[in-house]
N, C-alpha and C positions, 0 to 999 in steps of 0.2 A: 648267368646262372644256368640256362638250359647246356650253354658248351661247358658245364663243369670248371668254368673259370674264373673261383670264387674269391682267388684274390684279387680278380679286377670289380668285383664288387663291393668288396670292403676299400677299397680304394676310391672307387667313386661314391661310395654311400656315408662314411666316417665322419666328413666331413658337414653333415647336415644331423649328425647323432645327438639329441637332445635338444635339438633346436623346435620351438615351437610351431606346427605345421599342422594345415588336415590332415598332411598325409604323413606325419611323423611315426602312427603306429605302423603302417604297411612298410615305410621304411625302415625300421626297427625291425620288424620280422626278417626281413629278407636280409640285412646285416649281421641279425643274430645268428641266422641261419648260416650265411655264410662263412662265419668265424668257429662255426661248429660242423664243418665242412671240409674248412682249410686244417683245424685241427685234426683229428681224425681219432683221435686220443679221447676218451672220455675225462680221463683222471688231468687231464693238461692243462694250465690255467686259461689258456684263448679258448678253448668248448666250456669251459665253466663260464666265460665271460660271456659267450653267446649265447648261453643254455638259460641265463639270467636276462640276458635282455629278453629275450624271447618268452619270458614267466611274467617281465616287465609290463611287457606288452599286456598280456592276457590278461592281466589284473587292471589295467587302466580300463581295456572294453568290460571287465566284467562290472566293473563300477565306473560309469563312465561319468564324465561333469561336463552334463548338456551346458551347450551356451547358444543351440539352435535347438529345432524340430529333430530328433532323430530319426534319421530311415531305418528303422527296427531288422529289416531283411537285410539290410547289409553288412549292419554291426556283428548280426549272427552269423554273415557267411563270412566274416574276416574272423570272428571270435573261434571258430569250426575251425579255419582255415590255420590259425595260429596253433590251434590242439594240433591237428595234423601233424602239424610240423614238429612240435612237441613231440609227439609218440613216435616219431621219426626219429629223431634225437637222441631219446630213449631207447631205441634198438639198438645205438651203439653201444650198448654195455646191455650186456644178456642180464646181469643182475638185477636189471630195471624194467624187465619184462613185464610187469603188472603195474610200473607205471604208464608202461605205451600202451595197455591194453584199458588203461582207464581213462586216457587221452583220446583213445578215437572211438571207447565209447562214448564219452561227451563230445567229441564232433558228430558221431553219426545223430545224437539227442538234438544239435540245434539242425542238423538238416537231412534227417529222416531218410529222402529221396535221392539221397548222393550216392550211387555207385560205388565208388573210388573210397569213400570213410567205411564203408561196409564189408569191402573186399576186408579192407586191412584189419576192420575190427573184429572178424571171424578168424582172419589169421594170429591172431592173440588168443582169440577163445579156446581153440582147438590146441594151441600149445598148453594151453592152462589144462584143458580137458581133453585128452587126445581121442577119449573113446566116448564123448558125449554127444545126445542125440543133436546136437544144434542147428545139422545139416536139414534132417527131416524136421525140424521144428518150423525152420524159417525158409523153405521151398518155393512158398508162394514170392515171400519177399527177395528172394535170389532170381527168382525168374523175372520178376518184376524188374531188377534191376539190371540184367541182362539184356532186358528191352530198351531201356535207358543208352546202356552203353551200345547199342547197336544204332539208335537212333542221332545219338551220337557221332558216330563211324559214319553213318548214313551222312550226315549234316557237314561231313570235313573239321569235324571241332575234338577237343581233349586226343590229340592222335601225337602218338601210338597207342596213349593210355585204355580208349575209349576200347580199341580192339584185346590187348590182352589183362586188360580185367575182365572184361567179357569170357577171355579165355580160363582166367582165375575159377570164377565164378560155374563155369560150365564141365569143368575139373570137378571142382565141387559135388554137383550132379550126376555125374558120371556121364557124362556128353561128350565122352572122350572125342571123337572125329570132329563134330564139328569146334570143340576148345581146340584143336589143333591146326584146326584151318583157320580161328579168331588168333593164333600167335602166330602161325606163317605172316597173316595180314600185318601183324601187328610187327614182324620183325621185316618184312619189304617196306615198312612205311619207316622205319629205324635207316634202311640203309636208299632210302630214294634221294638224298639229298638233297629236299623241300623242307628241313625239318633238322635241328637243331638237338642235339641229344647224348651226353654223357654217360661214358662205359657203366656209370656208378645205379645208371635203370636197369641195364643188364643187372648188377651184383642183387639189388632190391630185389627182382624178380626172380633170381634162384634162393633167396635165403627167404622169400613168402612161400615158394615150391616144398622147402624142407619145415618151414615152420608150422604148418599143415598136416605134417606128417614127423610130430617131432617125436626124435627118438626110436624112428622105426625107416625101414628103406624104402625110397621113394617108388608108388606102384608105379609100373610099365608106362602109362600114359604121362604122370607126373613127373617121369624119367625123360622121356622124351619131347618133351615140354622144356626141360632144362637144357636138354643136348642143342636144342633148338636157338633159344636166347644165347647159348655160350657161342655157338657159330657167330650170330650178330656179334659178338664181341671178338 
């Protein structure tokens, strides 16, 4: 999945589809996803079949049928993780733009403190409301999460991500230099070949660059931000 080679995924995962398992829903996600990956097409019947297992999914955690003890923390951070993916999904048809923005706001609802659901769920907001306070509103919580993603970075974990959502986020603020030294990092850690990663993070990250700024041309820093990521590619 990380080299973008999602039909070796459906290939190896098909075969265990529907079968009862613990790990049947994480397997189900990541097949879903897959098949809504390989399609590429919203309107195509393989992203509708994926697009469904993956709603499948999210409806089995959201009502789930204990037959043990639940770990409550982790049910939310697969039920999150499933949204994610969802409002992912959802970006590939512009027309469903408020339903990925209601997707990762109920991820960012089961885990608050995640970086990465937050980046995304501002970049919905701001397309919905291009001129709305949200930035100044939630300042403390961007910096907050800024710290996150650097500590992160710090630790060797969530990389490349950890670096240019940091740089997202610091965009945001008007931090222009140093968001531009959190995506150089983030795009040496893209081409260090330690690290596993499909041109399709590239595409994600210029079209969160424009969604930010939708409808209007991307400022200087936000320009160069993209010049940046399109070189990695």
């Amino acid at each position: 999945a990380a080299l973008g080679k999602h039909d070796l995924v459906i290939k190896f995962l098909k075969r265990y589809h529907c079968k009862p398992s613990l790990l049947r829903d994480k397997i189900e996600l990541e097949l879903g996803t897959a098949n809504c990956r390989v399609a590429g097409k919203s309107g195509s019947p393989q992203f509708r079949q994926g697009r469904e297992l993956i709603e499948s999914v999210l409806r089995r955690l959201e009502k789930p049928d204990f037959d043990t003890v639940p770990d409550l923390r982790r049910l939310n951070s697969l039920r999150a993780r499933a949204l994610s993916r969802l409002g992912q999904i959802w970006e590939a048809d512009e027309t469903h733009a408020s339903d990925s923005r209601k997707c990762y706001r109920r991820a960012l609802e089961l885990e608050p403190g995640n970086p990465y659901y937050l980046a995304d769920m501002i970049g919905f907001e701001l397309r919905a409301s291009p001129d709305s306070e949200i930035i100044a509103s939630m300042k403390t919580v961007i910096e907050k999460a800024i710290k996150v993603c650097s500590s992160h970075a710090t630790d060797g974990i969530e990389l490349p991500f950890s670096s240019l959502t940091a740089g997202r986020l610091r965009l945001l603020l008007g931090d222009n230099e140093n968001a531009l030294d959190d995506y150089l990092l983030g795009a040496a850690l893209c081409l260090n070949g330690k690290g596993c990663f499909g041109c399709e993070l590239v595409d994600a990250e210029v079209a969160w660059l424009h969604r930010v700024n939708f409808g209007k041309d991307l400022p200087q820093a936000f320009a160069w931000a993209k010049h940046l990521v399109l070189l990695v590619k």
